[in-house]
VEXLO-328792 format. One record per residue (C-alpha): z, x, y. Coordinates in pm, 1 decimal, decimal comma. Layout:
<pts>
((Z X Y)) ...
</pts>
This chain:
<pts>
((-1022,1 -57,3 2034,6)) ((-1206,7 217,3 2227,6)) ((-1042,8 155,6 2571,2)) ((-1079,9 -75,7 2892,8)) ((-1463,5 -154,6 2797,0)) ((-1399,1 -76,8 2432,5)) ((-1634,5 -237,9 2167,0)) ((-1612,3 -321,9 1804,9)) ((-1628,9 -13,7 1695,8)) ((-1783,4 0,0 1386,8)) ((-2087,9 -227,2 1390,8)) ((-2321,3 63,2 1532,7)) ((-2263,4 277,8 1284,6)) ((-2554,1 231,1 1097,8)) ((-2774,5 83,8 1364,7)) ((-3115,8 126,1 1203,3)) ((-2988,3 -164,1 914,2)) ((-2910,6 -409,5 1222,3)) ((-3057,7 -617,3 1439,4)) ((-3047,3 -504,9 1840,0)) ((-2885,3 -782,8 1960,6)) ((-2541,8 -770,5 1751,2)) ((-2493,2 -358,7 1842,4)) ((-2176,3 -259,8 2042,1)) ((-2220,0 -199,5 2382,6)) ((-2048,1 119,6 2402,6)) ((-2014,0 243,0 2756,3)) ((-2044,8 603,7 2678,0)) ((-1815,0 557,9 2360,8)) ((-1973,8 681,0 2020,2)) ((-1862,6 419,1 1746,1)) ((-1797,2 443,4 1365,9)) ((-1409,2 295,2 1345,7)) ((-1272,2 -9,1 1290,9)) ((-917,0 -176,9 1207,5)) ((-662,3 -370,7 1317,5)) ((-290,6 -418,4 1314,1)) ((22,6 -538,1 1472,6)) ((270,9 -781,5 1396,3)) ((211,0 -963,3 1823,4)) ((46,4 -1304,2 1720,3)) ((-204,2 -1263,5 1960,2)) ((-329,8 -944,3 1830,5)) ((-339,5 -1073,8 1490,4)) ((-608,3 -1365,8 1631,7)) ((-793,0 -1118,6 1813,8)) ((-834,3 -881,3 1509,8)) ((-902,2 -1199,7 1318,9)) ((-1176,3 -1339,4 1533,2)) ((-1353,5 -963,7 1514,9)) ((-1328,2 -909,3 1156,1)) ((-1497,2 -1292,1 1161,2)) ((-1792,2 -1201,3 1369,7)) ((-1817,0 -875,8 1167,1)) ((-1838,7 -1122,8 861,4)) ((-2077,9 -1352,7 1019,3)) ((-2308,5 -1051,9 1104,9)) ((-2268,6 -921,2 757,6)) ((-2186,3 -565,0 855,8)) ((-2041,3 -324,0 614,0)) ((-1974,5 53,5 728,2)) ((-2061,1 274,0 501,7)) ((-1794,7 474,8 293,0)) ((-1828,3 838,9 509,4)) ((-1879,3 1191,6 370,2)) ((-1548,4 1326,6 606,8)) ((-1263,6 1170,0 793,6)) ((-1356,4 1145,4 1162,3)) ((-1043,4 1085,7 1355,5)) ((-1204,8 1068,8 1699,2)) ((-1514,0 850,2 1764,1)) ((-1796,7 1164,1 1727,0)) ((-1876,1 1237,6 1366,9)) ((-1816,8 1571,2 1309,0)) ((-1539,6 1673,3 1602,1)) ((-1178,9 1779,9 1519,3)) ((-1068,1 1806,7 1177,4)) ((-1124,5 1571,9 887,7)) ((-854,1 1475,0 603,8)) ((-770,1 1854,1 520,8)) ((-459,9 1781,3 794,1)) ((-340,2 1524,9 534,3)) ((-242,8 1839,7 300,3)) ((-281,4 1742,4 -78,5)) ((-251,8 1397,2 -137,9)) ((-434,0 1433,4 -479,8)) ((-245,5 1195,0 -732,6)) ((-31,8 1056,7 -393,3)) ((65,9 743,0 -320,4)) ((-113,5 714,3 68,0)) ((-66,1 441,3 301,8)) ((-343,7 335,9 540,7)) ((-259,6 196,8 867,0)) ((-487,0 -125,5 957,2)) ((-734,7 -20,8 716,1)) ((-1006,3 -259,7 862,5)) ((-1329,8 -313,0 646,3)) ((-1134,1 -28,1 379,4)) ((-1433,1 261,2 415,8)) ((-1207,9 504,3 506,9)) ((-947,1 452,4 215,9)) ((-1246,5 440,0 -52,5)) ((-1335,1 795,4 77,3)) ((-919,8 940,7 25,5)) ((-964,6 811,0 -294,0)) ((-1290,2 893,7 -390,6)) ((-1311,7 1242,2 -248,3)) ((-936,4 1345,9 -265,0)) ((-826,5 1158,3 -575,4)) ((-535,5 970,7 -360,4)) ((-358,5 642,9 -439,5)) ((-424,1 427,9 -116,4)) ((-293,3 109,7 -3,8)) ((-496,9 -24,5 279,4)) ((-253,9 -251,8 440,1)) ((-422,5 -534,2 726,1)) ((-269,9 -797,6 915,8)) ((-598,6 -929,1 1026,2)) ((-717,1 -1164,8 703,2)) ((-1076,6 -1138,2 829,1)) ((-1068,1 -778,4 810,2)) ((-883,2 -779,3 480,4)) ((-1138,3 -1042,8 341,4)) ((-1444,0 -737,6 414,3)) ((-1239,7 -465,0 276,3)) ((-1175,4 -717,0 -69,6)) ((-1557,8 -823,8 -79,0)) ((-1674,6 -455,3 -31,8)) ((-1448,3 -243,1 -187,9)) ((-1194,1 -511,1 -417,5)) ((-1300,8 -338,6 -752,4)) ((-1261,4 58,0 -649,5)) ((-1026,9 249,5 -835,9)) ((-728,6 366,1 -674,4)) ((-737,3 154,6 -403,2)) ((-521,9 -132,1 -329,0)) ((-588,5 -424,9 13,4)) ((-283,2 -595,1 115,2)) ((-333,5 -869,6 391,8)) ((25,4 -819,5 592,8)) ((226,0 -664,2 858,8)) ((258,3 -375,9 781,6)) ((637,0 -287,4 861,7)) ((716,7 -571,4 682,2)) ((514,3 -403,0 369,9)) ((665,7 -116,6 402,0)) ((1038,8 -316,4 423,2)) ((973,2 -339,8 45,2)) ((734,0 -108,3 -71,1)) ((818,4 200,4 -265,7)) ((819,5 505,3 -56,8)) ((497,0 662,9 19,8)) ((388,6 1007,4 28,0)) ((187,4 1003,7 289,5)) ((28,0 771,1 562,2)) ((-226,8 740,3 820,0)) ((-410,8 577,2 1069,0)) ((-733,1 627,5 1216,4)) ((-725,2 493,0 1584,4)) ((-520,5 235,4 1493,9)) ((-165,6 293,1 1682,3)) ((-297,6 186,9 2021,9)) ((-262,6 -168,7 1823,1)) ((78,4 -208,7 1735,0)) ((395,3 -164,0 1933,5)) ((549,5 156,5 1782,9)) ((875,8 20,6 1826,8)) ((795,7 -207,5 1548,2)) ((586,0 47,6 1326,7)) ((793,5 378,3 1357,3)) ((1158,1 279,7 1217,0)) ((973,1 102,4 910,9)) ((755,1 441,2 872,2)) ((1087,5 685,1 852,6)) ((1230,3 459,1 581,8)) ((918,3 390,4 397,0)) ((828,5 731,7 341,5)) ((957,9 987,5 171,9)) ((1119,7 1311,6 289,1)) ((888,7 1550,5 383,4)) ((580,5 1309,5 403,1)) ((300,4 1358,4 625,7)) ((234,5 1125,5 898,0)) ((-156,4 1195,8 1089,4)) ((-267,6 899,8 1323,8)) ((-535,9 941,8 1611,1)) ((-474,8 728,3 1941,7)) ((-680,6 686,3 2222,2)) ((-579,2 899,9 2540,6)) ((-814,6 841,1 2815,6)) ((-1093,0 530,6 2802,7)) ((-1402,9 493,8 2896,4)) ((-1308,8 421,5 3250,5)) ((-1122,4 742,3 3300,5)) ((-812,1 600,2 3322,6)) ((-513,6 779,1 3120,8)) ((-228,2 716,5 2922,1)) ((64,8 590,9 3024,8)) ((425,5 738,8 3078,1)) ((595,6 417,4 2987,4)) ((589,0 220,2 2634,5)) ((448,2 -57,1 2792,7)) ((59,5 -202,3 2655,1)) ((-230,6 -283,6 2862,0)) ((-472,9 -538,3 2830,9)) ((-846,5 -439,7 2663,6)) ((-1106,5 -547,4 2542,2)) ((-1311,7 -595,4 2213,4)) ((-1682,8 -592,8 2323,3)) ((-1993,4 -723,1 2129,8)) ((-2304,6 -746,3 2299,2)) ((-2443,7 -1103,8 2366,1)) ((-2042,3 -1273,8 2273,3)) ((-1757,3 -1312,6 2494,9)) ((-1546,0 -1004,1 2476,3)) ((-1235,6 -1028,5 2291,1)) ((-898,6 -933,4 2478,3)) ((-642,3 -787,5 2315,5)) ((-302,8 -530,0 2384,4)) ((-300,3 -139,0 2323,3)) ((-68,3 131,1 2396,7)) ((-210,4 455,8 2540,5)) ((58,0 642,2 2577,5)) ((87,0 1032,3 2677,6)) ((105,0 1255,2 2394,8)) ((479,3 1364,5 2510,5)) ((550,2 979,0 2527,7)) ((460,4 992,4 2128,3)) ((585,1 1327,0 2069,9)) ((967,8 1168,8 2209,8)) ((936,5 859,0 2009,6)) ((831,2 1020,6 1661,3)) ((1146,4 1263,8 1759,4)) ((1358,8 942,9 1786,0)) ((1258,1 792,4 1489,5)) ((1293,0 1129,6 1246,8)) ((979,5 1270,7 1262,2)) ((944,3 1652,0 1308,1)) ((578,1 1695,2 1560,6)) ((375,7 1997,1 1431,0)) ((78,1 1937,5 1673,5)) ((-84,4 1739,5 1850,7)) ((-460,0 1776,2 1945,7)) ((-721,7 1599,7 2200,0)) ((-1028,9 1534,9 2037,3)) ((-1324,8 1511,2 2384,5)) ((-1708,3 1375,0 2364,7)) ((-1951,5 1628,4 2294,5)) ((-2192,5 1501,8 2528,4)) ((-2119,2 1561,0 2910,2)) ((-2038,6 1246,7 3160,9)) ((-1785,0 1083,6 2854,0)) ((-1459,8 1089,0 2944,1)) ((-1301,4 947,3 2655,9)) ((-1041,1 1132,6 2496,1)) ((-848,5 1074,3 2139,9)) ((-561,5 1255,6 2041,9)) ((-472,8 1366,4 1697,7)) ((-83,9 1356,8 1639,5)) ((15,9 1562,5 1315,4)) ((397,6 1451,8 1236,2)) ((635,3 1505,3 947,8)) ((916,2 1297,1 771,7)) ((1190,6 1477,0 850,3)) ((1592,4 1410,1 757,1)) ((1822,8 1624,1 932,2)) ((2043,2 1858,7 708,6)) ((2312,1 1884,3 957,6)) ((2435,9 1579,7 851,6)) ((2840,7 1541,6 748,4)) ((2767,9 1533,4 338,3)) ((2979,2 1196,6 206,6)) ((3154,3 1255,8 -136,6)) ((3162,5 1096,6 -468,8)) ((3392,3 1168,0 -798,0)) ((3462,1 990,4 -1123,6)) ((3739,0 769,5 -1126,4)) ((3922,4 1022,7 -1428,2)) ((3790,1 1314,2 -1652,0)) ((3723,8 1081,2 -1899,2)) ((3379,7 1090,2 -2034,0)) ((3284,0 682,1 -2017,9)) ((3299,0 482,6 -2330,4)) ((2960,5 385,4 -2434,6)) ((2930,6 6,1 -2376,5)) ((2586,7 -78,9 -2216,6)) ((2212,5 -87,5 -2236,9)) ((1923,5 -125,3 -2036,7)) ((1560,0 -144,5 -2114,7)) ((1213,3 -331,6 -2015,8)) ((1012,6 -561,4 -2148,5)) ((668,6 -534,3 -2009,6)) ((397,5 -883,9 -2000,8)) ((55,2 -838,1 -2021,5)) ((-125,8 -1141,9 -1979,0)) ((-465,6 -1185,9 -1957,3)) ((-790,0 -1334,0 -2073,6)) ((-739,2 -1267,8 -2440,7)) ((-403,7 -1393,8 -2410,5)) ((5,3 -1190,1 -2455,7)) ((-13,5 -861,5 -2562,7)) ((256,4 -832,1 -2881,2)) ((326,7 -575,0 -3112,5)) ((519,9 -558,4 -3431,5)) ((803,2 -368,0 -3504,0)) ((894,0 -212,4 -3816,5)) ((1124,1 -400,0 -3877,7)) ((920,4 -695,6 -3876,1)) ((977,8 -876,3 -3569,1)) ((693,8 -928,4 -3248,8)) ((778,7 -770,1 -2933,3)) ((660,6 -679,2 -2558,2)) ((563,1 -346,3 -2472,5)) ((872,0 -153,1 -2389,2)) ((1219,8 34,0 -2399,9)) ((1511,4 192,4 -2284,9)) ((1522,1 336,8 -1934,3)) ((1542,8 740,2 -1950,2)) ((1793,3 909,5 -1720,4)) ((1663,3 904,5 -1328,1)) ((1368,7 700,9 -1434,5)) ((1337,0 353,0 -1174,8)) ((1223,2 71,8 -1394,2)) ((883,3 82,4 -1199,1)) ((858,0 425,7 -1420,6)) ((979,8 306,7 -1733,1)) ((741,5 26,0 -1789,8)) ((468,0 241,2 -1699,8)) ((567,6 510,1 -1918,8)) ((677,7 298,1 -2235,7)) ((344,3 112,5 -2256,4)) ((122,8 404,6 -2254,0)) ((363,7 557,0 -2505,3)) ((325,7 232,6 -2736,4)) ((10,8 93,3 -2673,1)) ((-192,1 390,0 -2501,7)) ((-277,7 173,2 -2191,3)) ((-271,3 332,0 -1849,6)) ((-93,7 119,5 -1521,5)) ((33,9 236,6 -1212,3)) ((428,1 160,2 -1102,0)) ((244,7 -45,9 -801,8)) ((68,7 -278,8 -1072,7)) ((428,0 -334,0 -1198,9)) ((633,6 -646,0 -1097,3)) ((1017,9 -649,8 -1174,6)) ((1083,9 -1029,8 -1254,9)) ((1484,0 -964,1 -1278,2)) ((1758,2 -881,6 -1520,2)) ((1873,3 -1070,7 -1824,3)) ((2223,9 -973,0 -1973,4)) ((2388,9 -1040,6 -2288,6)) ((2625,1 -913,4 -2530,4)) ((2600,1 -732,8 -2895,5)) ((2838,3 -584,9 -3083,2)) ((3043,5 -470,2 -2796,9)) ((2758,7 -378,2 -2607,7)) ((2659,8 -554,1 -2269,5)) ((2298,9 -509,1 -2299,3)) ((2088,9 -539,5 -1989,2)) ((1724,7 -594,8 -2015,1)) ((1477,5 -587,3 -1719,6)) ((1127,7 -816,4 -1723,0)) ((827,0 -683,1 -1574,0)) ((442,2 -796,3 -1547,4)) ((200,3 -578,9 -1541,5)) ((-119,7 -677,5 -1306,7)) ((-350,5 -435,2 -1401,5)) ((-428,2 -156,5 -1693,2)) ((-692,3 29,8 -1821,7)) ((-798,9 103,4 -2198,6)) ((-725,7 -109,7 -2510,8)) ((-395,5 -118,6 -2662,2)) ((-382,1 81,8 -3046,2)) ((-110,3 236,6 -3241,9)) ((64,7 518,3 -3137,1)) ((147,2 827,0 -3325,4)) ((544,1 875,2 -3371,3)) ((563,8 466,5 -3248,9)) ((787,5 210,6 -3412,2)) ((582,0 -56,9 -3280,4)) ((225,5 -78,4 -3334,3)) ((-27,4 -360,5 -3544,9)) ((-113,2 -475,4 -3122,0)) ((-257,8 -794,5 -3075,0)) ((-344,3 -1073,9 -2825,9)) ((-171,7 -1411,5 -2853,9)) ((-249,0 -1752,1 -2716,1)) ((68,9 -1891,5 -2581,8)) ((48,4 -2207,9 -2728,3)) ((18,4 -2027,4 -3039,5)) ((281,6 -1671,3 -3027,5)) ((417,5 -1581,6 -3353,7)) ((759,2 -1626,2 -3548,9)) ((1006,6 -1361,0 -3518,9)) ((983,8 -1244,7 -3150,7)) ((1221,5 -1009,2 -3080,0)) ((1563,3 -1174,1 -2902,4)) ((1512,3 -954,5 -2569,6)) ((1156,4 -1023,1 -2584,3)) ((1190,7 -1432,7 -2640,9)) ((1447,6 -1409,5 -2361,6)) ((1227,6 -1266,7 -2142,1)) ((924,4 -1474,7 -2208,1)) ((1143,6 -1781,7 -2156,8)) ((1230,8 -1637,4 -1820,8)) ((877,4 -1576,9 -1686,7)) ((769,3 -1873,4 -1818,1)) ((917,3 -2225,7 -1827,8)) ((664,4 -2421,4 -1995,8)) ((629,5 -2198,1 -2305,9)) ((697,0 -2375,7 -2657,0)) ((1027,0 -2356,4 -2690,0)) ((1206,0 -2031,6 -2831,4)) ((1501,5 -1977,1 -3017,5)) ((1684,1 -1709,3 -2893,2)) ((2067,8 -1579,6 -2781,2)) ((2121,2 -1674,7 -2477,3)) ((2126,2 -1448,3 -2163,8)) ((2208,8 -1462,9 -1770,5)) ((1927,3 -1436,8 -1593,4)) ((1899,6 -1319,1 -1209,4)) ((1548,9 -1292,1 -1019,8)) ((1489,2 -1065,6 -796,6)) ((1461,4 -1231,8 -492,6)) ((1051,7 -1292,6 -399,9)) ((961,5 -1077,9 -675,0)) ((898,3 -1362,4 -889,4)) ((524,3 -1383,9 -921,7)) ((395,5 -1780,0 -1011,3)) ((282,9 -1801,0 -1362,9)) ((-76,2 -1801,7 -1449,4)) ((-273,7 -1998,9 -1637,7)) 
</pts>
């Protein structure tokens, strides 16, 4: 994506490990990039047919000491302009082979979701980097990812917003991030050719070059930096700079720019009201909790209660707490295992009705956690064990039994009150075997 006679920009970046033949004929452009991402059909195949070859030609990029925004290792600044995004949930912007997302995490202890459309390129970023902690690879468009994603707190992209229209990326950006959230994303400005960005939000043809192969065409949008600065305006976004990034060696007259935005909600706005219907305090009448699955090799994870019976991980949502929260929350509190609200998956809402009490009770599974599960100080559940499900205890717990039966149709049957259960629509995740 490095202009007219752009290259795959990645594959020299380590050119002493590869053979001649298969390095990027760069046309004055240093390399050390690559990603891909739109939601245009055609862009997806060419992305897809690059991240093949890169496959086929078994090139990884290294994960890199700094962010490089621009094309020359060392020019411009590196992920300082992200602020602190220690602990922060981070989005990645066509993450391409995922080197760049290992580093945020690595280096600056972020929470990154590398999000792809190209399943080539999201196939290098698994095999390489599928196991790294506190990273996540998700093979989609990424507006429609972000359509039902929790907020982030941050996102990014590293040349990668020539390759999408931003009429498609920006309106899913202001409502997938949250207030305040920093938005950095480098864009070519001027190719190798010399010719400049454009006035108009309009894409161009380019190419994808490897030596020796046919080049690959593809769409970008080079657009002037006012041109951006006018449609991250539109779109809620406050511009705090925007820099061009230029070759270090004379005769290149590539250019990148660096475009440093902010989420940004107007205050200005008419405030709508709310009241109670009287100044009545509410009668106490209903109840929601979670009920958390972990399933896995060894089997369920159950726990008794003191009172004797087996139960999920789980419990009663605290005030301003999302259910994301709570089941994270509750099973570290019970069990002392450690999951993040992105490894949870809300399966939907199962209601009945106790002693005057319309009790509400949310199922989740949980994808991933860390430790082993042991009594808890202060707990009224403990004695944690793994059970086959062809062989789960007497005595489940009613809101745990209706939850299992739920998730799972094919469980032995289980006696248990009944309940009205709703899924959340695609949230359902296929049971496992």
């Amino acid at each position: 994506m490095n202009g007219r006679n752009s290259t795959a920009d990645d594959l020299a970046a380590d050119e002493t490990s590869m053979p001649r033949r298969i390095i990027g004929q760069l046309h004055g452009i240093p390399v050390g990039r690559d990603s891909s991402v739109t939601a245009h059909p055609a862009h997806e195949q060419s992305w897809t047919i690059y991240g093949q070859r890169q496959l086929d030609h078994g090139y990884s990029p290294p994960v890199p000491d700094r962010i490089d925004w621009g094309f020359w290792p060392g020019v411009g600044p590196g992920a300082e302009v992200l602020g602190d995004i220690r602990g922060k949930r981070v989005l990645d912007i066509g993450s391409g082979p995922g080197h760049h997302a290992v580093h945020l995490a690595r280096e600056h202890g972020a929470r990154v979701d590398g999000v792809d459309l190209s399943p080539t390129q999201h196939q290098r970023a698994v095999n390489d980097h599928g196991t790294e902690p506190g990273v996540r690879f998700l093979c989609e468009d990424v507006a429609e990812h972000l359509r039902h994603a929790r907020p982030y707190e941050a996102a990014y992209g590293i040349r990668t917003f020539g390759c999408i229209d931003p009429h498609h990326l920006l309106p899913a950006l202001r409502d997938g991030l949250t207030d305040g959230a920093p938005l950095v994303f480098s864009a070519l400005h001027t190719d190798a050719d010399g010719q400049g960005p454009s006035g108009e939000v309009t894409p161009r043809q380019e190419f994808i070059r490897l030596r020796d192969e046919e080049p690959i065409p593809t769409q970008m949008w080079v657009l002037d930096p006012q041109v951006w600065a006018d449609l991250l305006t539109g779109h809620g976004f406050k511009v705090e700079a925007i820099e061009l990034l230029t070759a270090p060696s004379d005769g290149n007259p590539v250019i990148v720019q660096l475009v440093r935005a902010r989420r940004h909600r107007p205050t200005d706005l008419s405030l709508l009201t709310s009241r109670p219907r009287s100044r009545r305090p509410p009668a106490p009448h209903a109840a929601i909790g979670v009920g958390a699955i972990l399933f896995g090799e060894h089997g369920l994870l159950l726990g008794r209660h003191r009172h004797g019976t087996w139960e999920l991980p789980g419990g009663t949502v605290e005030p301003g707490e999302s259910l994301h929260d709570t089941v994270v929350r509750e099973l570290a509190e019970e069990t002392g295992l450690v999951a993040r609200p992105e490894d949870v998956t809300l399966l939907g809402t199962l209601v009945d009705h106790v002693d005057d009490v319309v009790r509400v009770t949310v199922g989740a599974v949980v994808s991933a956690w860390q430790g082993e599960p042991c009594d808890q100080p202060d707990e009224s559940v403990g004695d944690w064990r793994w059970w086959r499900l062809d062989a789960l205890p007497q005595g489940l717990f009613v809101c745990s039994a209706q939850i299992l039966t739920a998730w799972r149709s094919d469980l032995p049957p289980i006696d248990h009150a009944p309940a009205h259960f709703t899924p959340y629509a695609g949230r359902t995740p296929p049971p496992t075997s």
